[in-house]
Each structure stands twice: as structure tokens, then as C-alpha cells.
Steps between C-alpha positions, in 0.01 A plus 500: 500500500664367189742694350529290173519725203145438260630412128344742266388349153350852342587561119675815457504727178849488371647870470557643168227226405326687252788604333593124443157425375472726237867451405339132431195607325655707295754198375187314449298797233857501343584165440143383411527791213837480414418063438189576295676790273795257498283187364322678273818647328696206486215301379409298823901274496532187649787395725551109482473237271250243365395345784604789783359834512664763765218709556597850668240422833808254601736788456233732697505183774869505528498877534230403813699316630804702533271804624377222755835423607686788524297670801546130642822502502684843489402746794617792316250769361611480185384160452170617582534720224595268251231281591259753403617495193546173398145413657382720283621365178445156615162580534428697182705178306328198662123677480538616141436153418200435766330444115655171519449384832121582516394328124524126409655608187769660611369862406759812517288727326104388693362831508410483857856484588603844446183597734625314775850588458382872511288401787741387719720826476243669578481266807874571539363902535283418712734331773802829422206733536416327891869496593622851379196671684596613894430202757528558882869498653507324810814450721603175378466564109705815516787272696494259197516797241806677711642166519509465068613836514803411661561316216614789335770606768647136448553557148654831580248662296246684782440850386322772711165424347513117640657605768180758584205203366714293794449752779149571394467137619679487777282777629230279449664198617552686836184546616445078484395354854773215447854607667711288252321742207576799683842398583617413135306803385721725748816285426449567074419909596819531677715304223333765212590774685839436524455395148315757367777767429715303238164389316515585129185649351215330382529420113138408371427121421396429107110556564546853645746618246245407210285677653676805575588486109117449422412836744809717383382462131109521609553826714677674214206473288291725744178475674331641168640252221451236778128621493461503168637135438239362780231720274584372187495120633210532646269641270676249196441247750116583504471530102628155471266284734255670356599416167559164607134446668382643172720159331390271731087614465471568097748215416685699280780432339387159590602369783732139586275256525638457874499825627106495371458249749631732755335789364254498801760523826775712272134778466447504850863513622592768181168727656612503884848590377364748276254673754827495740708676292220753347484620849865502578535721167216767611686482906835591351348755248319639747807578763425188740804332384500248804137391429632460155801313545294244728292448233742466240660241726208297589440495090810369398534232792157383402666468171806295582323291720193405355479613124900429433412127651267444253717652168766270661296211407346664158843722362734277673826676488406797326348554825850630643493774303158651603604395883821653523368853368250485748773441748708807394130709492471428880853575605451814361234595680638385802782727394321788502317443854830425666686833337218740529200418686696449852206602711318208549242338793465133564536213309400483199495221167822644370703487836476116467669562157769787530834472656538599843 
């Protein structure tokens, strides 16, 4: 019998993945806002000369490339990081121009442009959404993720809370079927034990302690303001898709002669919304707050997806505005479910959403 050792060519999830992606993402919304605002301030400057034009998508390129290189070259974790970040502004500079690339003429401001650059965050949502929710542990991926861990105690900076993801782990690790897993698994246990009394405590990474800020000012408001804020939204929420139907069917004030083309698909989309969140607003009047808030939820996603596309395309930037109060609406509800309504069954639309 052979005893040659089978090469194992499996992809496996990268830990702290999720935080990475939306560290990205993030970089992306932001820079693709900040270059618009920018633009439009400064009256749209040109860098170059009369024959050379340095458009910023070669500055976002360069930025690509360093984010390419960096985890290339550099084993660290911080590296990692900063390629997050600069892959994220890369991004949001080079597709900010994707008016350009897509028109004969050259086209920055083709009003499809915005639609697709709004598009393919959402896209980028899509992909965080898969990788932050729980996939299986299995021996071999929890070796990897105690082996990145390690990182840390290189650096000198493993704290307590590493130090505890890493045994979690190992414990999986351990129960692999392959000796050299359960080997290197028992080898790392041994070395945090010893470790383990000089360990500093855990400080929280940038994402956690904006969030703790976020919950220490949202729990001082109380369970009853919160309430009332969710109420309030809601039911103003109602009275203006209704008021906008009413627009978009009498024509009056008279409508853009391009959103009248659209009048048709914005009715339909507008009425589903509205019929969502008319019965999200009698659920969380009525006491059923979590068949309200999945309501709610499923209204303003079908929003950002679908109706936001589409005012993308007809508003172009002054879409932003309109998006990112939806944006804020949500997180507040999903405030409110996390804080206060912590008996919950199964899985549900907004555990997809919420932090875990």
C-alpha cells in the first residue's frame, strides 16, 4: 500500500475574510462619493496638458496594483489590511469613469453609468453577505485559520481573545483523521498554554469599536424612543410612496419627460414597496414587532435594489442621497432587533443582514 501523501487543491475561506471585504467595500461607497462630490465642486479639473489628460481611473489602477502586490509580496497581516483598502479606492477611482470606457464618445456623465456603478456594489454586497454568513469548519480550514492567527504572536501582539478564536480551532483541528493535523494542532495547544498567562487583553479592532459607539449611544435612548423613531419612519415612509404613486399616476406637477417613460415599472415597484411597508406599519402597531421589522426590511431592500437601480439611471447622483437614508432606516431597525427582541427562532431575512 502506498503511503504517498494525496495533494489537496480545496479553496479555503481566509479567516477574518469578511472583515477584509467590507473594509474594501466600504473604501469603494467612499471614494466613489467622495470623487463625484469632489468633481462637482471643483468644477470637473483636468490634470495634464493639451495633448495628455491624467484621468483619475489610472490613479485608481495604480492604487490596484499596489493592493495586488502587497498580499504578493509581504506575508504580514497588515498588508492584507492595507490591501483592502487600497482595493477599495482603486476600484471606486477606475469605475467612476466606466462612462468612458463603455461609450464611443468618451461619456463620463452616460446616464447608465451611475446604474451600473451602483449595480456592481450591490454585487460587492452580495459576495460580503456569502462570506460573513457561518460556513462549515472542517479540520483542515480551522488549521489554516490557527495558523494566520499565529501571526499575531509573531508580531508580539496576541491578546487573549486571538489567543481563545486559536484554540477554538485547534479543538476542531483535533478531531481531523490526518496525524500531521492532529500533531500540529496538539503542538500549537501546548505552546498557548504556556503562553496564555502573559497575554494582554483583547483591545477591539476598528469595526467593533464603531459599533460599540453606535450601541452605547442607541441603548441610552431606551427601548421606547427607539420605538417611537421606527414608528415615525415607518408610517412617513408610507405617506410618501403613496404620495409618490399619486405623482407618477395623475402626472402632476408634471413629470421629466424620462421618468414618464419609466412611469410604468417605477408604479409597480412603488405599489409592492408600498403594500410591504403598509403591512409592516399595522405588524409593529399592532405589537408583532418581528413580523414588522421583516417587512420593513424586505421594503426597503426591494427599494435599494430594484427601485434605487432605476433612480440611479433617472436622478443620477441625487440618487445617493435617497440611498444612503434608506441605509441608515435599515440599520436602525436592525438595531432594535439585535438590542431588544433577543428571543428569536430560525433564520430569518434579517439574519443574512445583521451582525453576528
Amino acid at each position: 500500500m502506498s503511503n504517498e501523501q494525496k495533494t489537496i487543491r480545496w479553496a479555503v475561506r481566509r479567516d477574518h475574510a469578511e472583515d477584509y471585504m467590507l473594509t474594501s467595500l466600504v473604501a469603494f461607497g467612499v471614494t466613489v462619493i467622495f470623487t463625484r462630490v469632489f468633481l462637482q465642486l471643483t468644477g470637473f479639473p483636468r490634470i495634464g496638458n493639451s495633448v495628455l489628460h491624467i484621468a483619475h481611473a489610472l490613479w485608481g489602477g495604480l492604487l490596484l496594483f499596489v493592493a495586488v502586490l502587497l498580499p504578493l509580496a509581504l506575508a504580514n497581516r497588515w498588508a492584507i489590511k492595507a490591501s483592502a483598502i487600497l482595493s477599495g479606492i482603486g476600484i471606486g477611482l477606475f469605475i467612476d469613469e466606466v462612462g468612458k470606457f463603455i461609450t464611443q464618445s468618451n461619456d463620463y456623465f452616460f446616464p447608465p453609468a451611475l446604474s451600473l456603478i451602483y449595480g456592481f456594489i450591490l454585487l460587492n454586497v452580495i459576495v460580503y453577505l456569502y462570506f460573513r454568513r457561518p460556513h462549515q469548519e472542517d479540520p483542515r480550514k480551522a488549521m489554516y485559520h490557527a495558523f494566520e492567527g499565529l501571526q499575531d504572536a509573531l508580531d508580539g501582539d496576541l491578546d487573549t481573545e486571538e489567543a481563545a478564536r486559536i484554540e477554538a480551532q485547534l479543538a476542531i483541528a483535533k478531531q481531523s483523521d490526518r496525524d500531521e493535523i492532529v500533531s500540529l494542532a496538539n503542538a500549537i495547544s501546548n505552546y498557548l498554554q504556556e503562553e496564555k498567562r502573559q497575554l494582554s487583553a483583547a483591545e477591539p479592532g476598528y469595526w467593533k469599536r464603531a459599533a460599540m459607539q453606535v450601541d452605547a449611544f442607541g441603548l441610552r435612548l431606551g427601548r421606547r424612543m427607539h420605538r417611537t423613531i421606527i414608528s415615525a419612519l415607518l408610517i412617513l415612509w408610507v405617506i410618501f410612496v403613496i404620495g409618490y404613486i399619486a405623482v407618477l399616476v395623475l402626472d402632476w406637477p408634471p413629470l421629466d419627460p424620462q421618468v414618464v417613460q419609466w412611469r410604468g415599472p417605477l408604479i409597480v415597484i412603488q405599489t409592492v414597496i408600498g403594500g410591504l411597508m403598509i403591512v409592516a406599519v399595522l405588524a409593529w402597531l399592532t405589537g408583532n414587532e418581528e413580523r414588522g421589522l421583516r417587512f420593513a426590511v424586505s421594503g426597503f431592500l426591494l427599494s435599494l435594489v430594484a427601485l434605487q437601480l432605476l433612480y440611479f439611471y433617472l436622478s443620477q447622483f441625487s440618487a445617493i442621497t435617497s440611498t444612503l437614508l434608506q441605509l441608515t432606516f435599515l440599520q436602525i431597525l436592525f438595531a432594535y432587533r439585535r438590542w431588544y427582541l433577543s428571543d428569536r427562532s430560525g433564520d430569518t431575512l434579517l439574519d443574512t443582514f445583521e451582525q453576528p
